[in-house]
N, CA, C and O atoms as CSV, one atom per row, in Angstrom:
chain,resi,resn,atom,element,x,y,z
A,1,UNK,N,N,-48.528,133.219,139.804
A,1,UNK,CA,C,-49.426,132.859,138.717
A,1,UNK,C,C,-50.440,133.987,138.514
A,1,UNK,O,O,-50.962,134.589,139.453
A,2,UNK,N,N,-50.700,134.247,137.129
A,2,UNK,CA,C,-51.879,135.239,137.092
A,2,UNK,C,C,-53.070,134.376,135.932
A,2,UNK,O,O,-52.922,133.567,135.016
A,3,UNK,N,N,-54.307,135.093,136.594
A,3,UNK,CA,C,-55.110,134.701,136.095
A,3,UNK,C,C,-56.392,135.662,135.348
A,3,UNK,O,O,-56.277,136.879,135.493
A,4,UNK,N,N,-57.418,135.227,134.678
A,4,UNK,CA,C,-58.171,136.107,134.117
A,4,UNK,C,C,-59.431,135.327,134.045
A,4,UNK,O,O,-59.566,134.311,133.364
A,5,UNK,N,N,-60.437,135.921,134.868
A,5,UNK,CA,C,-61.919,135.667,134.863
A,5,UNK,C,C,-63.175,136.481,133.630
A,5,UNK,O,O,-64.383,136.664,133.778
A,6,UNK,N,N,-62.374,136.780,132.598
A,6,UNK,CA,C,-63.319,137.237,132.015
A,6,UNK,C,C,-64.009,135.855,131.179
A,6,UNK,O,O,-63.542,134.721,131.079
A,7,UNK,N,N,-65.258,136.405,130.646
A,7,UNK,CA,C,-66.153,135.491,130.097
A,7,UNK,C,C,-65.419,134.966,128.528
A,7,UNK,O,O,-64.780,135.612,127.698
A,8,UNK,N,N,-65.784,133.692,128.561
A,8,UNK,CA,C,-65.623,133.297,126.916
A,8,UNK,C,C,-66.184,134.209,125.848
A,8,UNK,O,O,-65.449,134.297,124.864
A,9,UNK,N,N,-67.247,134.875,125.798
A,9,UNK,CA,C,-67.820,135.701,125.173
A,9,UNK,C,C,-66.626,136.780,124.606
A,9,UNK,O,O,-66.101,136.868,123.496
A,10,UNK,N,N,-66.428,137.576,125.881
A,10,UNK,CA,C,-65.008,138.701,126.086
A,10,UNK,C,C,-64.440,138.109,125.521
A,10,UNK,O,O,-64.490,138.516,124.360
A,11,UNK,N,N,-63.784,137.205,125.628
A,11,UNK,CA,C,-61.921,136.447,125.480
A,11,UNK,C,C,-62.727,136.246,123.856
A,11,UNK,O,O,-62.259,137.107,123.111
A,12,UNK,N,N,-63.487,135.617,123.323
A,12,UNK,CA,C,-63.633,135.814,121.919
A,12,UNK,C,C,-64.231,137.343,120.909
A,12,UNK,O,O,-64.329,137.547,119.699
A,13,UNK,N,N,-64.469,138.009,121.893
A,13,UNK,CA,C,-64.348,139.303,121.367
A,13,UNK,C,C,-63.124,140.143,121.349
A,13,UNK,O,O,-63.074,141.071,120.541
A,14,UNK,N,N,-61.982,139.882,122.277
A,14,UNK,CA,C,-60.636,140.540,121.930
A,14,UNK,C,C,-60.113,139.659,120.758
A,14,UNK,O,O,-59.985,140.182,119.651
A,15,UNK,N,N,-59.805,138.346,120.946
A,15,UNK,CA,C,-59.536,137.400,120.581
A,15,UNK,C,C,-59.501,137.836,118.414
A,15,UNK,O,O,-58.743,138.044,117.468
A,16,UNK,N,N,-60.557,137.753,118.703
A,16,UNK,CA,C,-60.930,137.534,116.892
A,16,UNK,C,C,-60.067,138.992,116.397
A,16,UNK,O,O,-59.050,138.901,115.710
A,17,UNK,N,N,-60.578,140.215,116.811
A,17,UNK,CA,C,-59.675,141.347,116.104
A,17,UNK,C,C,-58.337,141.864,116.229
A,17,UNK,O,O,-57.713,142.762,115.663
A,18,UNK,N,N,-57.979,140.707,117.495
A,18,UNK,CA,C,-56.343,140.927,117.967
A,18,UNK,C,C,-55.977,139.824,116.770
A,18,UNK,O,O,-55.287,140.336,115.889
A,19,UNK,N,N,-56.186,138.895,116.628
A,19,UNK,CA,C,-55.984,137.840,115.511
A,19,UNK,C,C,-55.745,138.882,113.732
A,19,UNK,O,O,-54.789,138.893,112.957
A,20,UNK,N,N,-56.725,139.417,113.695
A,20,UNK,CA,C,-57.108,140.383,112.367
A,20,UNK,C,C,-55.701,141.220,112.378
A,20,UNK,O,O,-54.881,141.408,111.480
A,21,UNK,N,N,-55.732,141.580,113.520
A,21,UNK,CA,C,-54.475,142.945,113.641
A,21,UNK,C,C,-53.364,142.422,113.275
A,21,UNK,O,O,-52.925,142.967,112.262
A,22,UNK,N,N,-52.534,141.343,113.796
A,22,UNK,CA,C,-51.425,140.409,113.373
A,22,UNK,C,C,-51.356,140.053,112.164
A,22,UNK,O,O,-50.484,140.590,111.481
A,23,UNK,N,N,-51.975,139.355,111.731
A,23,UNK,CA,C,-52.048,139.197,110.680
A,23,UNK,C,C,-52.045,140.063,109.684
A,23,UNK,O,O,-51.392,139.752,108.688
A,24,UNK,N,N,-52.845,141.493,109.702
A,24,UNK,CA,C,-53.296,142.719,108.937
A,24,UNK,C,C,-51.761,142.963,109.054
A,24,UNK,O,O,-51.312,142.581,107.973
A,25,UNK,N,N,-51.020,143.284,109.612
A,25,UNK,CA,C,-49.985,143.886,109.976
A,25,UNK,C,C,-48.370,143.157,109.557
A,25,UNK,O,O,-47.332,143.690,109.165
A,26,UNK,N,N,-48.645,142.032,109.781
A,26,UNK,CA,C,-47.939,141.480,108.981
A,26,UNK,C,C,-47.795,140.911,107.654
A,26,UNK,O,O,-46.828,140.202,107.375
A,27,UNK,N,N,-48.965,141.264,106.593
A,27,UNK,CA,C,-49.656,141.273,105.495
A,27,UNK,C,C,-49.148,142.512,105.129
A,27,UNK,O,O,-48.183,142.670,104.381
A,28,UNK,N,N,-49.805,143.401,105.664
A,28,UNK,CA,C,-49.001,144.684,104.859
A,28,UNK,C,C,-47.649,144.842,105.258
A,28,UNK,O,O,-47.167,145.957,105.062
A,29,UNK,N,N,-47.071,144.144,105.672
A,29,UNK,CA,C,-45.240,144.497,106.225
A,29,UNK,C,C,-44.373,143.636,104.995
A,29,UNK,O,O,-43.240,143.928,104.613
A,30,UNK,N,N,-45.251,142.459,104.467
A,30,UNK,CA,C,-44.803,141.343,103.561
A,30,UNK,C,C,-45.265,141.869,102.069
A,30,UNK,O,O,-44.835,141.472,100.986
A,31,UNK,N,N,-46.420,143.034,102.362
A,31,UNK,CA,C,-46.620,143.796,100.946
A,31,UNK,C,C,-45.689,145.121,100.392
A,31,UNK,O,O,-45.313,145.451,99.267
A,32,UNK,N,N,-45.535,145.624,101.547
A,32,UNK,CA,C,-44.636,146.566,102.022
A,32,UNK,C,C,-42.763,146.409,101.152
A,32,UNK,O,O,-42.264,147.119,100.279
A,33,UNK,N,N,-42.179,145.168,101.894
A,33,UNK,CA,C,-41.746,144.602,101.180
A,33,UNK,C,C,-41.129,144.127,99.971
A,33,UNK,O,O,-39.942,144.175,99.649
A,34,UNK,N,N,-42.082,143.676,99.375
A,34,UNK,CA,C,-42.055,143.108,97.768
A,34,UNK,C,C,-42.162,144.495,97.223
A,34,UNK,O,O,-41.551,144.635,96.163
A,35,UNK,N,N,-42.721,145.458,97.628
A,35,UNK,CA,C,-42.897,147.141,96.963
A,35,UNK,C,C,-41.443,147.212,96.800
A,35,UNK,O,O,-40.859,147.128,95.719
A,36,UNK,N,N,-40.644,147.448,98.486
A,36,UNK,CA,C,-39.744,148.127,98.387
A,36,UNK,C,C,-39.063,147.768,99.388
A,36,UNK,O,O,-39.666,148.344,100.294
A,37,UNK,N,N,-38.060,147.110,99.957
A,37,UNK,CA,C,-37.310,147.348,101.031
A,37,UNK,C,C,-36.526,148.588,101.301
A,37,UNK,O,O,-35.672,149.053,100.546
A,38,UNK,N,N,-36.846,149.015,102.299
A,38,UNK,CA,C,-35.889,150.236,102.798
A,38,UNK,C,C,-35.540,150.451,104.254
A,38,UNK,O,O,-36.189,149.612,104.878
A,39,UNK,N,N,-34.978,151.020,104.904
A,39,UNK,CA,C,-34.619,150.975,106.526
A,39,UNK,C,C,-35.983,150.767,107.536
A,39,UNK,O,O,-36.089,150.168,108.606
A,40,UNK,N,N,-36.800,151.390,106.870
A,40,UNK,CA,C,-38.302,151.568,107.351
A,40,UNK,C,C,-38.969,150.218,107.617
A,40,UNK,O,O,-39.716,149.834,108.518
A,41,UNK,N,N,-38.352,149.509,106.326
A,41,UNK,CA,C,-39.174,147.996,106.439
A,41,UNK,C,C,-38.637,146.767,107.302
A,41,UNK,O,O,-39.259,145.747,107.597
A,42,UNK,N,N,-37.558,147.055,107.574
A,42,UNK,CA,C,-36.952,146.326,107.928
A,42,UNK,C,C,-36.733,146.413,109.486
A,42,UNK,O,O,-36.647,145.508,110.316
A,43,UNK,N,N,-36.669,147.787,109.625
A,43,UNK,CA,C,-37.021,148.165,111.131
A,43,UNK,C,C,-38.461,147.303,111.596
A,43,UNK,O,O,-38.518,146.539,112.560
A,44,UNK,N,N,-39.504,147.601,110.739
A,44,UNK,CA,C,-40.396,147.263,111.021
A,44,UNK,C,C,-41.086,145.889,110.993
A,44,UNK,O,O,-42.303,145.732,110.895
A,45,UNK,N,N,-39.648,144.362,111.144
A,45,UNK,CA,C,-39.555,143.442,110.882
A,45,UNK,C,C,-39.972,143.068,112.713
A,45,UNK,O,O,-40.697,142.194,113.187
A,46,UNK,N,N,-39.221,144.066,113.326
A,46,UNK,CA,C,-39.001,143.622,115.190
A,46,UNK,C,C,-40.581,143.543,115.814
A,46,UNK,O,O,-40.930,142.663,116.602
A,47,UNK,N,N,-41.350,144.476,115.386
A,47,UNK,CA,C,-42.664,144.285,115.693
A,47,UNK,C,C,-43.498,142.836,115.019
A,47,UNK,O,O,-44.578,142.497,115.502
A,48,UNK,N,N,-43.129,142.381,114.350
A,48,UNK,CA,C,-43.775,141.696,113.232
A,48,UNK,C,C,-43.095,140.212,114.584
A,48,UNK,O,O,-43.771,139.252,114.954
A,49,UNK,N,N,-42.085,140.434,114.884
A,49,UNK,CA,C,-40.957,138.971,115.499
A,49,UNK,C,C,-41.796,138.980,116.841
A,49,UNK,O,O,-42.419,137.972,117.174
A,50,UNK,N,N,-41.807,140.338,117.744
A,50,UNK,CA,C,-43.024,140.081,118.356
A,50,UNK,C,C,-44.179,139.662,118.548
A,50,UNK,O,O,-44.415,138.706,119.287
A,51,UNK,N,N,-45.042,140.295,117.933
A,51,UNK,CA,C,-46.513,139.485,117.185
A,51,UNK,C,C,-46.442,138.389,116.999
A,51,UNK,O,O,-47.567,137.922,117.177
A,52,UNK,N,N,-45.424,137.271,116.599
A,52,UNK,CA,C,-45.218,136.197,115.978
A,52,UNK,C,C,-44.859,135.449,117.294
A,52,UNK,O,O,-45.295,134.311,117.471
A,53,UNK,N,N,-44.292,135.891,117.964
A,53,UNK,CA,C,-43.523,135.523,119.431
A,53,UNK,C,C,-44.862,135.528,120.304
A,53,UNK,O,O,-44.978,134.373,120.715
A,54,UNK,N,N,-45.520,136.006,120.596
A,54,UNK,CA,C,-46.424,136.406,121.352
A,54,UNK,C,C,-48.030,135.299,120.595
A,54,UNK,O,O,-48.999,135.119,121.332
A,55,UNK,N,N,-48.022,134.840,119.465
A,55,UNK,CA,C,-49.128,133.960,118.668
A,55,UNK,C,C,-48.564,132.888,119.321
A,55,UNK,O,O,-49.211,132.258,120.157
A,56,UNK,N,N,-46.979,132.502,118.917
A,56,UNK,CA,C,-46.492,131.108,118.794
A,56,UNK,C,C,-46.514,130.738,120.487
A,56,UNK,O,O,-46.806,129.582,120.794
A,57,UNK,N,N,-46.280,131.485,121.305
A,57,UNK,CA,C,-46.324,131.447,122.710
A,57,UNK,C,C,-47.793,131.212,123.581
A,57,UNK,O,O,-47.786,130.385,124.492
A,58,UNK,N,N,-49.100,132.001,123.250
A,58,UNK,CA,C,-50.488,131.379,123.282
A,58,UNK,C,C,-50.779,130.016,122.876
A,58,UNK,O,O,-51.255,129.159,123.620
A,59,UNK,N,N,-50.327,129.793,121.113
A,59,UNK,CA,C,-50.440,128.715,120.937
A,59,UNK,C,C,-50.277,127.656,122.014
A,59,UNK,O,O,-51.140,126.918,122.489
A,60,UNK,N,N,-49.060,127.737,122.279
A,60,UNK,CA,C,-47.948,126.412,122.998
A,60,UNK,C,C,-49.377,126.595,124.378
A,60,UNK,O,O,-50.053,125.595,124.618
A,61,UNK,N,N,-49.580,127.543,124.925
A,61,UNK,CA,C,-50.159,127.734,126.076
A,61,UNK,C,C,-51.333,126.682,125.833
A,61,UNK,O,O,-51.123,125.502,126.112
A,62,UNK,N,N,-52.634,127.107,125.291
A,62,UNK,CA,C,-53.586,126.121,124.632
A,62,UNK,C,C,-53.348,124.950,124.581
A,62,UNK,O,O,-54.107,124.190,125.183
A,63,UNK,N,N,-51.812,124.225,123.583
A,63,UNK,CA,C,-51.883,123.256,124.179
A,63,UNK,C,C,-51.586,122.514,125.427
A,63,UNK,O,O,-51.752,121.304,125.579
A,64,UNK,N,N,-51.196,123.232,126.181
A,64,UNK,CA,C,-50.623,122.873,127.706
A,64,UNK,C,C,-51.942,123.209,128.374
A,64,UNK,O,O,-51.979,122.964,129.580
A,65,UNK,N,N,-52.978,123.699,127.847
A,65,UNK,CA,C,-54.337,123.672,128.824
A,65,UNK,C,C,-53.904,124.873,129.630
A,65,UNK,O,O,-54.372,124.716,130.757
A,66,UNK,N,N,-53.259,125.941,129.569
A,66,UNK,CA,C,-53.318,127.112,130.206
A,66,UNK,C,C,-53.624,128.555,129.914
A,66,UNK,O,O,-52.952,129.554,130.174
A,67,UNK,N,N,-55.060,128.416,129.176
A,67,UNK,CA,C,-55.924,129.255,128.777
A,67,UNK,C,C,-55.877,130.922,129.527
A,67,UNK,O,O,-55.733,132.070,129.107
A,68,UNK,N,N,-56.108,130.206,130.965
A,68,UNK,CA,C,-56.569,131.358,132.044
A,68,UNK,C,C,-56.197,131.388,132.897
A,68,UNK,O,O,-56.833,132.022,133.739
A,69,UNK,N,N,-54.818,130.686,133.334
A,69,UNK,CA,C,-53.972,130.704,134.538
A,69,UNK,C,C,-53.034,130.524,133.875
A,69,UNK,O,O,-53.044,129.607,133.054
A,70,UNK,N,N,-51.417,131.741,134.106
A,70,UNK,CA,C,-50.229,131.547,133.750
A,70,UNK,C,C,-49.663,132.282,134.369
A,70,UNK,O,O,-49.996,133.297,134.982
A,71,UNK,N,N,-48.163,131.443,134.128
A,71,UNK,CA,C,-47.301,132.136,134.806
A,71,UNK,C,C,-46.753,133.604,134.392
A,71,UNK,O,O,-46.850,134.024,133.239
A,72,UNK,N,N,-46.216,134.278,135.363
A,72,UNK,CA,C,-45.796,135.615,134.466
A,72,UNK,C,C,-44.882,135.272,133.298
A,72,UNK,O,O,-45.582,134.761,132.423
A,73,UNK,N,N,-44.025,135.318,133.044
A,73,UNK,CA,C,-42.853,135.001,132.091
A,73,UNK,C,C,-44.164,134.358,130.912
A,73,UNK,O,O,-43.979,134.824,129.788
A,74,UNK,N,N,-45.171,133.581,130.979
A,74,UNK,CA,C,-45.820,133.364,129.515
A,74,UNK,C,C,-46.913,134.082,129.365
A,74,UNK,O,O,-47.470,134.046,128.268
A,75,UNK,N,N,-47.579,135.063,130.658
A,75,UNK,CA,C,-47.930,135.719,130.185
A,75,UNK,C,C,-47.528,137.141,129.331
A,75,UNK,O,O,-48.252,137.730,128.528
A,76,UNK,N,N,-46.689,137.362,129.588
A,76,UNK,CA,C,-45.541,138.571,129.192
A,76,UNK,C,C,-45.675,138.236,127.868
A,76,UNK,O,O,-46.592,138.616,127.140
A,77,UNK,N,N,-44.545,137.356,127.482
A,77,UNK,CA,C,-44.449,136.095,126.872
A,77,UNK,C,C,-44.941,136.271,125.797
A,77,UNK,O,O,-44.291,136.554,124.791
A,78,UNK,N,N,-46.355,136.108,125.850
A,78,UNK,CA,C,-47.505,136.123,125.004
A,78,UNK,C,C,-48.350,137.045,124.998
A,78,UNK,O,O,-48.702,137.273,123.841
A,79,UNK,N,N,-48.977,137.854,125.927
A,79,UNK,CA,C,-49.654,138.746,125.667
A,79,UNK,C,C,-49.027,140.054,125.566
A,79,UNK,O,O,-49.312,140.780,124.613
A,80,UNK,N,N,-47.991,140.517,126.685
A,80,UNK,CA,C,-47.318,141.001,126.262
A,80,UNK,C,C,-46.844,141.423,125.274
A,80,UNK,O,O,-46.922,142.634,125.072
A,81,UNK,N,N,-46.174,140.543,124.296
A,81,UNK,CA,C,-45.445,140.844,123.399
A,81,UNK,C,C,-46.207,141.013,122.326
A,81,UNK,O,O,-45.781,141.749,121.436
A,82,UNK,N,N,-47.564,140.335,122.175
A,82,UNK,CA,C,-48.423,140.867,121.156
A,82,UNK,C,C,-48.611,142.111,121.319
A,82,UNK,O,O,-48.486,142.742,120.270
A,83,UNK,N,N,-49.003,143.059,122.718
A,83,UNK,CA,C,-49.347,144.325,123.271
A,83,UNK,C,C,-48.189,145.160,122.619
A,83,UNK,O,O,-48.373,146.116,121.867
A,84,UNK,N,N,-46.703,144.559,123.098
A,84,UNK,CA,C,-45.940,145.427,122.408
A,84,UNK,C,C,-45.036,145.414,121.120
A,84,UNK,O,O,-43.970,146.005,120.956
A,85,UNK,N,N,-45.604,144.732,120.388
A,85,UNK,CA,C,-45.757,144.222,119.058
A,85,UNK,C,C,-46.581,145.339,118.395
A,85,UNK,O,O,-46.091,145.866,117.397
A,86,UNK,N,N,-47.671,145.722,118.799
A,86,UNK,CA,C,-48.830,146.185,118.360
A,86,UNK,C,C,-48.445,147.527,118.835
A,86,UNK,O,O,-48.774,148.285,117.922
A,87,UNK,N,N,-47.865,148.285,119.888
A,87,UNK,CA,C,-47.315,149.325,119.919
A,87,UNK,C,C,-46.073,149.693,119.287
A,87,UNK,O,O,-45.907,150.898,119.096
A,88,UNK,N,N,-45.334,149.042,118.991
A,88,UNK,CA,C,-44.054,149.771,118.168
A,88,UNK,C,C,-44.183,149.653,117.033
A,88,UNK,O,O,-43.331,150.074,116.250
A,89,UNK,N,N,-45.741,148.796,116.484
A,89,UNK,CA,C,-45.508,148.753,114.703
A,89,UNK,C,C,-46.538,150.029,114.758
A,89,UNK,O,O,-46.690,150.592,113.673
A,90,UNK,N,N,-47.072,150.421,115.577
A,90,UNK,CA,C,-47.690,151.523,115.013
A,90,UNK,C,C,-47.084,152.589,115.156
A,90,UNK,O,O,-47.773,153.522,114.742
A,91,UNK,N,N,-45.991,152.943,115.599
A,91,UNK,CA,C,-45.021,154.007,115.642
A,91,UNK,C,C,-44.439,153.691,114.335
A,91,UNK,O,O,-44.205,154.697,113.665
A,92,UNK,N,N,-44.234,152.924,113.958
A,92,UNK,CA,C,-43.039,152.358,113.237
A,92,UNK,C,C,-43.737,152.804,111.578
A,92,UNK,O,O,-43.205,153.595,110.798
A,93,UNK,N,N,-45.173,151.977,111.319
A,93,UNK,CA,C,-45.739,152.700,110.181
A,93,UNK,C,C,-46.360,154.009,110.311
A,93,UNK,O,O,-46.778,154.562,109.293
A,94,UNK,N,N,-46.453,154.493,111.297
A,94,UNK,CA,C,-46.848,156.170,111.305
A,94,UNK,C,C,-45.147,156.929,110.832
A,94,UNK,O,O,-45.256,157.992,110.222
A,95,UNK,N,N,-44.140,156.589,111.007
A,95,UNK,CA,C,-43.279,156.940,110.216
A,95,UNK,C,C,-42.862,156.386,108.791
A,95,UNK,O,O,-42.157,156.943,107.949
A,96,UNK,N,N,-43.688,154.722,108.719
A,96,UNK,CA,C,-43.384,154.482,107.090
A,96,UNK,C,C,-44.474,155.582,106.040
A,96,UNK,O,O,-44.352,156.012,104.893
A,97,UNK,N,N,-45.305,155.705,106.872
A,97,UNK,CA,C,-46.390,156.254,106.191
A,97,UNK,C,C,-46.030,157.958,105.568
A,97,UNK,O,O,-46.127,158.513,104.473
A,98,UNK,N,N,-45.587,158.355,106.922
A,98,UNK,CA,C,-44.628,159.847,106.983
A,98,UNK,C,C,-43.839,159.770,105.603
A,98,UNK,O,O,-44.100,160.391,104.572
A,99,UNK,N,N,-42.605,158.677,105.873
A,99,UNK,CA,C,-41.616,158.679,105.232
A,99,UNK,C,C,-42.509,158.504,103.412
A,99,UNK,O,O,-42.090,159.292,102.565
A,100,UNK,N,N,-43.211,157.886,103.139
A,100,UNK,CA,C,-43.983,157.288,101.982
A,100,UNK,C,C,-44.433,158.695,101.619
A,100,UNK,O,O,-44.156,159.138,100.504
A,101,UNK,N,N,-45.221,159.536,102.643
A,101,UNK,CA,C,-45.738,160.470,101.423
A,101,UNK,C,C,-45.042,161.901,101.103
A,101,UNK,O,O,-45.286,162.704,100.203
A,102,UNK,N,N,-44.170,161.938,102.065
A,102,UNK,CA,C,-43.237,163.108,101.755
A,102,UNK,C,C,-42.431,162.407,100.222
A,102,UNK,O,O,-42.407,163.052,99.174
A,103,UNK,N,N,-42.038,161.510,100.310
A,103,UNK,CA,C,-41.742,160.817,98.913
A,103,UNK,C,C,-42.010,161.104,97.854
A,103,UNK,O,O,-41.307,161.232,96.852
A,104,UNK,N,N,-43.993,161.331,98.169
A,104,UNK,CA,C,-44.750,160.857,97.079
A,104,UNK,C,C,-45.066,160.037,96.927
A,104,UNK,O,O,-45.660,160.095,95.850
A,105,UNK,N,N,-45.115,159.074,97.316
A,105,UNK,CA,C,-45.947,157.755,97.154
A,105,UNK,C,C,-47.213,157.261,97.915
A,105,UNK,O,O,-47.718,157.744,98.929
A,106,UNK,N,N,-47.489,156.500,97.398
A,106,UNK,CA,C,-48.543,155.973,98.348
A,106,UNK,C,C,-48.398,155.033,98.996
A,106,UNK,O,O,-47.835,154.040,98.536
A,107,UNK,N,N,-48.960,155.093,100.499
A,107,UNK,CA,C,-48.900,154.462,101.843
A,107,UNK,C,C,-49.874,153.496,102.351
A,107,UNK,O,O,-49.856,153.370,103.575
A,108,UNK,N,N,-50.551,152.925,101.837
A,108,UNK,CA,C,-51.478,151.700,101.464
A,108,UNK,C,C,-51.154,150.753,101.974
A,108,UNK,O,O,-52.154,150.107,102.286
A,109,UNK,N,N,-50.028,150.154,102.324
A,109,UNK,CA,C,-49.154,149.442,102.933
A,109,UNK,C,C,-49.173,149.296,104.522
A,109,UNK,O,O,-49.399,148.337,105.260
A,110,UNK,N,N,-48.806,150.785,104.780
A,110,UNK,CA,C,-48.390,151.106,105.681
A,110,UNK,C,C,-49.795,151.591,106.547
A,110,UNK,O,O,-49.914,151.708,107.767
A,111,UNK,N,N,-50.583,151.777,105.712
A,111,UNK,CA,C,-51.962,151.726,106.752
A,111,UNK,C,C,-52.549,151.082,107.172
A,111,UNK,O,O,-53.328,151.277,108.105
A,112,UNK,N,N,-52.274,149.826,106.418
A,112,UNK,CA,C,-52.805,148.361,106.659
A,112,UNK,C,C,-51.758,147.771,107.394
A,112,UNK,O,O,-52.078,146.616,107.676
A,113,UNK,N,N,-50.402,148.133,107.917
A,113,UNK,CA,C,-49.628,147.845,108.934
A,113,UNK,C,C,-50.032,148.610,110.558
A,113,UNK,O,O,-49.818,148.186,111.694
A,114,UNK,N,N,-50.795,150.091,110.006
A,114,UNK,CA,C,-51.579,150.349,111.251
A,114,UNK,C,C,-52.329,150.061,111.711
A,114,UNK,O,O,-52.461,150.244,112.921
A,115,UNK,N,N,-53.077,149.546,111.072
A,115,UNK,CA,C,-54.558,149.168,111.272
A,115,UNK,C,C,-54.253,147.881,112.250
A,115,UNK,O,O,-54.630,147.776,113.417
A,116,UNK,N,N,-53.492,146.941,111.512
A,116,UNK,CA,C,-53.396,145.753,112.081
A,116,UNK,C,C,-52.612,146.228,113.563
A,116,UNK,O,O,-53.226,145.971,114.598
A,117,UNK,N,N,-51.630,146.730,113.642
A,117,UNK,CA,C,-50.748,147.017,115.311
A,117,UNK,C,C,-51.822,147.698,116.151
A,117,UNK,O,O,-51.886,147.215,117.282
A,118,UNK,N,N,-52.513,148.492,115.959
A,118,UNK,CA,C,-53.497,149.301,116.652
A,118,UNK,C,C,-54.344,147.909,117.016
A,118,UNK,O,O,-54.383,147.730,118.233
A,119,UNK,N,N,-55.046,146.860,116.221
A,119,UNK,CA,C,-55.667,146.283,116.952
A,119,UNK,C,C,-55.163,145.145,117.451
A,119,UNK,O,O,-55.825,144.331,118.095
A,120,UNK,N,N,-53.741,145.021,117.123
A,120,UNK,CA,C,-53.344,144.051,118.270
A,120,UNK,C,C,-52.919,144.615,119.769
A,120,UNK,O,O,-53.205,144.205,120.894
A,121,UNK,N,N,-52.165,145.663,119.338
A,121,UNK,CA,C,-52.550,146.607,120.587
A,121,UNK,C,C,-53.592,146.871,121.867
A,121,UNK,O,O,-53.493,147.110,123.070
A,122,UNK,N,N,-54.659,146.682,120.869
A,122,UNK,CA,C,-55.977,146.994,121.914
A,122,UNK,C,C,-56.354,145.939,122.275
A,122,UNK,O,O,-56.497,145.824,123.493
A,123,UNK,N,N,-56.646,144.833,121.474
A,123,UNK,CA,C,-57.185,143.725,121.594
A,123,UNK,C,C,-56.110,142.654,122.450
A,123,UNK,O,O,-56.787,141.864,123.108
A,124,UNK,N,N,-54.653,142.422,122.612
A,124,UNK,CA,C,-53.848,141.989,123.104
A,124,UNK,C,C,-53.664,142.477,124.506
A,124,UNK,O,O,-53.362,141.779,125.474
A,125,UNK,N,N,-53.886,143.774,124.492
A,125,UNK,CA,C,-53.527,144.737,125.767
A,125,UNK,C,C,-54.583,143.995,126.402
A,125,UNK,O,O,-54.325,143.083,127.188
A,126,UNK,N,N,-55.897,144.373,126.072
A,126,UNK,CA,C,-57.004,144.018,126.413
A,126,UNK,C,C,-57.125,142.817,127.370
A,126,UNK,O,O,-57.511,142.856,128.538
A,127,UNK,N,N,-56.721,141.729,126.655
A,127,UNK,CA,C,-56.673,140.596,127.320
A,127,UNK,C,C,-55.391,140.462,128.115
A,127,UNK,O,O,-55.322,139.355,128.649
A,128,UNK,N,N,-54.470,141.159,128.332
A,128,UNK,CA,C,-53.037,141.321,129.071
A,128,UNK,C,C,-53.528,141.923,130.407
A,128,UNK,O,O,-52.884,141.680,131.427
A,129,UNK,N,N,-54.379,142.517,130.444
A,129,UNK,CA,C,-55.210,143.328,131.346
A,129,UNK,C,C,-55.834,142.984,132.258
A,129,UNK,O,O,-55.747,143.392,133.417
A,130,UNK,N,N,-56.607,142.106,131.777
A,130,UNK,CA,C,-57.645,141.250,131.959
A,130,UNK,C,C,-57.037,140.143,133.437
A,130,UNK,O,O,-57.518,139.613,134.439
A,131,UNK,N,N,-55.969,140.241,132.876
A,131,UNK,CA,C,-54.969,138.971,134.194
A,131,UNK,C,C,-54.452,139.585,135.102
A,131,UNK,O,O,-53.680,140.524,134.909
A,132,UNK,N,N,-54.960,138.945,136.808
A,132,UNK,CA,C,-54.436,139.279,137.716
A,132,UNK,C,C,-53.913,138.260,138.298
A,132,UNK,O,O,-54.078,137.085,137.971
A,133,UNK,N,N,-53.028,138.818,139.498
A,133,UNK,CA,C,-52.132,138.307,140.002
A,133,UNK,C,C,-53.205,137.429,140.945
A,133,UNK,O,O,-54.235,137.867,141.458
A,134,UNK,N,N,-52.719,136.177,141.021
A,134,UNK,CA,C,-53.351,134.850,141.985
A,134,UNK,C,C,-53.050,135.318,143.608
A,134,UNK,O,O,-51.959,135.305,144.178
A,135,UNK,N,N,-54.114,135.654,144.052
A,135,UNK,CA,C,-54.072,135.940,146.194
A,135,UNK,C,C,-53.607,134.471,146.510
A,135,UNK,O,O,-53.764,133.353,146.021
A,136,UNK,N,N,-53.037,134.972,147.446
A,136,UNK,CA,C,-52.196,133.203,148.493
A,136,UNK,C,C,-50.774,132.755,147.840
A,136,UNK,O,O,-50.162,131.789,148.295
């Protein structure tokens, strides 16, 4: 079992801009999208399944009352996968973005797909971090 003693304060200061990032990120992936589907976008669907995997998995946690003690497999699970959710979409739009302006176009989209992975990234990691392994 791992656990995490940081303060409610903390846990609602990662909390709120890891929330922003997901969302940001999957907002511009769904704007992204309706622009244009192309290999880029669609690649950049697996980060988005993460993020989503990693919300829907906290959720379930909350309601099972396991805020701050979990097992590995839900912490992974869930924080994890937000962490690496939030790292491969920002690889992922640093090449939509690439790919967008060698084009010519504009990448508006795709910055607001960074913005959001970068802070689920930090803010997910953050609290992924935060949990240690239970002594005894």
């Amino acid at each position: 079992m791992y656990e995490t003693k940081i303060s409610d304060g903390r846990w609602i200061a990662y909390d709120i801009p890891g929330n922003i990032g997901w969302i940001a990120y999957i907002t511009g992936l769904i704007l992204a999208m309706i622009n244009k589907v192309d290999l880029i976008s669609v690649i950049a669907v697996v980060p988005a399944i993460l993020m989503l995997t990693g919300v829907i998995e906290l959720i379930s946690e909350r309601i099972v009352k396991l805020d701050r003690i979990l097992p590995k497999i839900r912490l992974y699970r869930g924080f994890g996968a937000l962490t690496a959710g939030g790292v491969i979409g920002s690889v992922v739009s640093v090449i939509g973005m690439v790919v967008e302006i060698i084009g010519g176009n504009e990448c508006i989209y795709q910055i607001i797909m960074l913005a959001g992975a970068v802070l689920c990234f930090i803010f997910g990691g953050l609290l992924l971090k935060g949990y240690k392994k239970q002594e005894g």
